[in-house]
N, C-alpha and C positions, 0 to 999 in steps of 0.2 A: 236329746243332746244337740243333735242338728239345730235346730229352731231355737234352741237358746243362745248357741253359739253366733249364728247370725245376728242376734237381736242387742249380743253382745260384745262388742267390737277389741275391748282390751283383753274378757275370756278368751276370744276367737285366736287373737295375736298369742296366746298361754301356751294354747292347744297346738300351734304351727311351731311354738318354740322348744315344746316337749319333742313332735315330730323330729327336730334338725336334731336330737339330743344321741343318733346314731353315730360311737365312734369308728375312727379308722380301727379294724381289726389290731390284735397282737399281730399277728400272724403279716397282716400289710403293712405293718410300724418296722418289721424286723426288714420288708421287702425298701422301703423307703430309706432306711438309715444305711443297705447298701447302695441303693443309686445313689445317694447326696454323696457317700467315698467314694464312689466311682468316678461321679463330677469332679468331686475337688482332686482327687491321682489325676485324673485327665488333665486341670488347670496348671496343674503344677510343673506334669510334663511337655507341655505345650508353652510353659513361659522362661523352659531353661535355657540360661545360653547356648551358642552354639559353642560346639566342643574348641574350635580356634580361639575362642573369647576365653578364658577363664579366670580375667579377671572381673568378669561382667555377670553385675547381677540380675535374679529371678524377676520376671517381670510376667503378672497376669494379666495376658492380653486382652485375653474373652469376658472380663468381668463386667462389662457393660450390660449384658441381658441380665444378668444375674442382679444386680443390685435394684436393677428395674422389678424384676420379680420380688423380690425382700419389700420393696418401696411398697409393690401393691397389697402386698397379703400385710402392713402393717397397718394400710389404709381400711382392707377390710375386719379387719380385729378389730380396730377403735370404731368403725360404727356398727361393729356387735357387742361392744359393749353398752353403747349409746342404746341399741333397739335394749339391749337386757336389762339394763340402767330404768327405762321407761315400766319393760314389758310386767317384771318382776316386784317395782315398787308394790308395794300390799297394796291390795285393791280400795280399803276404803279411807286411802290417804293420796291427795290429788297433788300428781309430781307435777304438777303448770306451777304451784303457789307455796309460797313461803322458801324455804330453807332448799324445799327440794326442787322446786323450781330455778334457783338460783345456781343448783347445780346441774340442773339440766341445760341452762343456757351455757353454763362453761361447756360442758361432754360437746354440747355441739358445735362451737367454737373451737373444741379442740377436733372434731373429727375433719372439721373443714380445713384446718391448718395441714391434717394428716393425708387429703385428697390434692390439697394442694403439692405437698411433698412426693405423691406419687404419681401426678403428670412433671415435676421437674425431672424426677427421676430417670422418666420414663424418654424426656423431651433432650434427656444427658446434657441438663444446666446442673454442673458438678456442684459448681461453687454455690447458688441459688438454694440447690438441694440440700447440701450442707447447710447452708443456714436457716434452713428451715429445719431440716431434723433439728437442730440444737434447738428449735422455738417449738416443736413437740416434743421432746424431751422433757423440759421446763415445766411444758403446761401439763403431763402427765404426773412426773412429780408434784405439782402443787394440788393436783387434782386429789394424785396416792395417799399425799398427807392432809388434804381437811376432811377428805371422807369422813372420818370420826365425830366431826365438829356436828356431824346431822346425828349425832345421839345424844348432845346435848339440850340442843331444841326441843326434839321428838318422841316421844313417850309410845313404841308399840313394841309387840313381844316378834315381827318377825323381821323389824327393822335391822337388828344386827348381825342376822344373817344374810337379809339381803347385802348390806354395810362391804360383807366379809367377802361374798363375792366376786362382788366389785374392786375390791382393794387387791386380790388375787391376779384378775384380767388386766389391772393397771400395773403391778408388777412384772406381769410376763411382758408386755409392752416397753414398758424400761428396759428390761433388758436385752431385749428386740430392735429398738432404736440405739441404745449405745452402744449394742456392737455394730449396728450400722453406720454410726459417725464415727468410731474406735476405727473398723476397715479402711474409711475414706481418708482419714488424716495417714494412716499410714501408710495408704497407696500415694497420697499425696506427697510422704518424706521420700519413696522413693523403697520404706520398706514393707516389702510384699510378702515377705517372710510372714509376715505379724499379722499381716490382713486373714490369711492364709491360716494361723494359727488361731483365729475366733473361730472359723469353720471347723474346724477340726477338734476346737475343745467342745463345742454344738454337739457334735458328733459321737464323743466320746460319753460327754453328761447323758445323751441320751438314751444308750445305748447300757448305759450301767441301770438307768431307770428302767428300761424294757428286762432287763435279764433281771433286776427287782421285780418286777412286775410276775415273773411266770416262773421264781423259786418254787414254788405249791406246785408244779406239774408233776415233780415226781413224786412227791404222796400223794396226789391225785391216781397219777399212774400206777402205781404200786399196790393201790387197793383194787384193780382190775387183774392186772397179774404181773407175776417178776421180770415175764419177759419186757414187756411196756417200761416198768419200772427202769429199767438199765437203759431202755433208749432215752428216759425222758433223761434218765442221769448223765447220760454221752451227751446230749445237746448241752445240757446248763455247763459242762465242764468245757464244753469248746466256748460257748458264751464268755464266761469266768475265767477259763484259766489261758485261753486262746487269744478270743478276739481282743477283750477290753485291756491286756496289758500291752498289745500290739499298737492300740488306738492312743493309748498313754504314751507310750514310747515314739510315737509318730508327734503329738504336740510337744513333746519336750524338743526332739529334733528340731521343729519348726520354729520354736522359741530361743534355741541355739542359732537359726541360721543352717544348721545342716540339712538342706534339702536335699540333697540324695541320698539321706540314711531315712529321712523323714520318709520319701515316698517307697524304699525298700519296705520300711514297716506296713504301709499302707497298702501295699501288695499284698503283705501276707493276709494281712486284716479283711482286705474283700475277698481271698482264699477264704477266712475262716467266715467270712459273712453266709457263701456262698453255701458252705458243708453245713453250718447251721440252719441255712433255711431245707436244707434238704432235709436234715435231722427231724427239725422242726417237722417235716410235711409227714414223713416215718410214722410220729409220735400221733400226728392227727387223724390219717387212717387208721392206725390200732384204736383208737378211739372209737371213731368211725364204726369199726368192725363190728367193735365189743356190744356198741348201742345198737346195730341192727341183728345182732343173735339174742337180742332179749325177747324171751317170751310177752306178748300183745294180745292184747281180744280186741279184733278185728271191728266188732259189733257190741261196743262196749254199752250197760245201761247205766243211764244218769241216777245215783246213788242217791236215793231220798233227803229229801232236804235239802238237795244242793239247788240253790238261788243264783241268778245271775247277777251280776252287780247294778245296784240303784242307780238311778241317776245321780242321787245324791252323794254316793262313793265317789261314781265318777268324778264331777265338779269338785268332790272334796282330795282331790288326785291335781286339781291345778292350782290348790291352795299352794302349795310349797314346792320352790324352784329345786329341779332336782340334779344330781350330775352327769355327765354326760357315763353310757356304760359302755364298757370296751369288752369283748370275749372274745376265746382262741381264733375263732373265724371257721367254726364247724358247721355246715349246713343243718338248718333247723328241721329239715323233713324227712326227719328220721321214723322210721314206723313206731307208734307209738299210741297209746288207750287215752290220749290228753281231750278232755271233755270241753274245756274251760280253758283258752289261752286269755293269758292277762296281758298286756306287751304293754303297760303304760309307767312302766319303770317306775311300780311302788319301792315304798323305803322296806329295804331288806329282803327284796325279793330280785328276780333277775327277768328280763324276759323269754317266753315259753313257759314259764311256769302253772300249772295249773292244777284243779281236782283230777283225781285219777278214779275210774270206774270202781267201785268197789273199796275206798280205802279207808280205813278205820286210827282213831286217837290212836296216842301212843308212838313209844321212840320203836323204830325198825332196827334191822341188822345194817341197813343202808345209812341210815342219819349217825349209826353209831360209827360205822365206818367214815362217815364225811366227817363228825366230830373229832375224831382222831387225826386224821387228815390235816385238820385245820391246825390241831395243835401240832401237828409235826412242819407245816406249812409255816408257819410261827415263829419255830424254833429257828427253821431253814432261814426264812428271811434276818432272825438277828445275827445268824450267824455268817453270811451272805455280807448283810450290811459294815460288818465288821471287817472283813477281807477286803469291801471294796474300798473303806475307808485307811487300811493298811496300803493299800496299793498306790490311793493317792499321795498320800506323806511319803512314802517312797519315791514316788515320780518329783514329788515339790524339791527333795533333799538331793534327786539327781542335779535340778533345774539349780540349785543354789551352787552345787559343787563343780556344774558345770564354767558357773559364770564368775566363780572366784568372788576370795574377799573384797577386792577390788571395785567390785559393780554391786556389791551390797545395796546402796540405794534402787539400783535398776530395779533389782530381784523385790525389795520392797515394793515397788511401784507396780510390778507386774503382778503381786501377792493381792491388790488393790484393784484389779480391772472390775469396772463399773461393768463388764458382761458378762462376767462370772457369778453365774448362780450357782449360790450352798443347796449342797443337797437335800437340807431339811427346808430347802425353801420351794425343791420339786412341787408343780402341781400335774394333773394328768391336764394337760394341754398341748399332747405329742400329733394328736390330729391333724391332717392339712387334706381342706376341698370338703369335708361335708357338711360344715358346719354353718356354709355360708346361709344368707340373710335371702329371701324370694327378692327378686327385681321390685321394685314399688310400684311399676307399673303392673304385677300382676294383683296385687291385694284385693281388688274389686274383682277381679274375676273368680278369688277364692272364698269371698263373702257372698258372691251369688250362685257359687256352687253352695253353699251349705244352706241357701235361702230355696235353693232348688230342692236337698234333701228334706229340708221342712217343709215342701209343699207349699212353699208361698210364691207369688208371683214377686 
């Protein structure tokens, strides 16, 4: 595998991009979405007026490092999409020529526009900045929508899911960039209220996506035992019934302008962030527990017939771009009879998984319990999705009642924010820091490490 990989430089690039495909844990997504409340209560308390002014409005001071940080991670998104744009085209279709070459020459025009934006950013040329995001903007959307136009050309069977990818990573980037020009224009009007209320609907979306994301813990837990089961249930309910109407009630605030009921919510909310990750950590040692009281054979033997995987598995493992996998954040070195780890994130399987000593066809008492599991994990999340999606329409009909007949068109207009992602438009892109690209200058040194494992000079 070494020696081919060397000899083959777009494999090589396959194989480093499966590597980066490790996400931020659940468990660090839950640690993250409270520091970013914590940042924004701290911005907000720090740009209120002083108590003698009260006719004087919210002004955030500190945003200058902040939007410099947003500027750079939008910079590094767009050229991972450019590397996955490249890395990903089916191999025996050459992305230099024709159709996709043409859009290769935009991705890179556009990432240079997007490098550009993140030294103005960084250099706090406001106005420069801004109008360059508007000209990344632009070119992402033109990009978002001819994406398709290379399926008219191109006749292959893994072209549309590469296609579909891409069109995915250009979305999250829109709406990345327009709530970074949506902030600026209204730190610009003077209202900071609003700058303040994109961060905090971020925050909120996100945050209903993670508590989607780990509905299944308690029929997971449950099938260990009732005690686990009730802890996993006490954390979803602080999640669900605590945090996320807290987080709602804090943008509505901010969208009224009432920033001291806004950051009372906001209080409470990294209160409930805080009990849930503790919950959270509860739930992960019973886990924990459960996995090292299981019976193991120490000195397991490799069960006849079992084969390591070909080379040719392997290689047919970098035919299709896979997603990135996220799990609770359990340590993997649990005692255990696992003969055979596979860690190269086949479809439908997880990594760690492997042969076990001794084990025979047929459904277990185990797979019957995860099957069940899964149905009640199921159920959970439609019924989950449904609560959360009540909760929103409840918050939109506060935000209307608040603002009266009167401002009808405002509320329309705010109904329409270009950084509002619909839920069903969520992708798992909660990640931040592992995803990134190796420096380019180290690329040679990683083609002569694998020239070294092949024994070539």
């Amino acid at each position: 595998l070494a020696k081919i990989l060397s000899q083959d430089p777009r494999l090589l690039e396959r194989f480093m991009a499966r590597s980066r495909l490790e996400a931020t844990t659940l468990r660090d997504q839950l640690t993250l979405l409270n520091q970013s409340q914590q940042r924004l209560t701290q911005e907000l308390k720090d740009g209120l007026p002083p108590a003698d002014q009260p006719d004087a409005k919210l002004e955030l001071k500190n945003r200058i490092p902040h939007r410099a940080s947003e500027a750079e991670r939008i910079a590094q998104e767009s050229a991972k999409m450019l590397d996955n744009y490249i890395v990903w085209t089916p191999r025996d279709l050459n992305v230099n020529e024709g159709e996709l070459g043409t859009f290769k020459a935009k991705l890179i025009k556009l990432v240079a526009t997007a490098s550009e934006f993140s030294t103005q950013a960084a250099d706090q040329e406001s106005a420069a900045s801004l109008d360059t995001a508007e000209e990344l903007y632009q070119q992402l959307r033109a990009f978002k929508d001819n994406l398709p136009d290379l399926l008219d050309g191109i006749s292959h069977p893994k072209l549309p899911s590469h296609i579909a990818n891409r069109t995915q990573e250009a979305e999250k980037l829109i709406t990345d960039v327009s709530g970074w020009i949506r902030k600026e224009r209204m730190m610009e009007a003077g209202h900071h209220h609003l700058a303040a209320e994109v961060d905090q609907h971020r925050i909120t979306v996100d945050t209903m996506e993670l508590t989607r994301k780990l509905t299944g813990l308690k029929a997971q837990c449950q099938g260990i035992s009732p005690e686990l089961g009730k802890s996993a249930e006490a954390f979803l309910a602080t999640m669900e019934m605590d945090l996320v109407p807290e987080l709602e009630s804090s943008q509505v605030a901010l969208g009224d302008d009432q920033v001291h009921e806004s950051i009372e919510h906001q209080s409470k909310a990294i209160a409930h962030f805080t009990k849930a990750e503790q919950e959270l950590d509860t739930v992960m040692d019973g886990i924990i527990k459960h996995l090292d009281s299981l019976p193991y054979d120490k000195n397991p033997q490799i069960a006849e017939g079992t084969e390591p995987e070909s080379l040719q598995e392997l290689l047919a493992m970098l035919e299709d771009e896979a997603r990135a996998a996220e799990a609770l954040g359990i340590p993997c070195c649990r005692p255990s009879n696992l003969l055979i780890e596979k860690d190269w994130f086949k479809p439908g399987s997880s990594s760690g998984s492997g042969a076990t000593a001794g084990s025979t066809p047929g459904p277990s008492p185990r797979r019957t319990m995860q099957a069940q599991a899964q149905m009640n994990q199921a159920k959970e999340a439609n019924a989950l999705a449904e609560r959360l999606r009540k909760q929103t329409e409840e918050a939109l009909r506060k935000l209307r009642r608040g603002s009266g007949d009167s401002n009808a068109g405002a509320v329309a207009r705010k109904q329409e924010r270009t950084w509002d992602t619909l839920g069903s438009k969520l992708e798992d892109h909660m990640r931040q820091g592992r995803g990134n690209l190796p420096p380019e200058q180290y690329r040679k040194a990683i083609e002569r490490y694998f020239e070294s494992l092949a024994g070539e000079k």
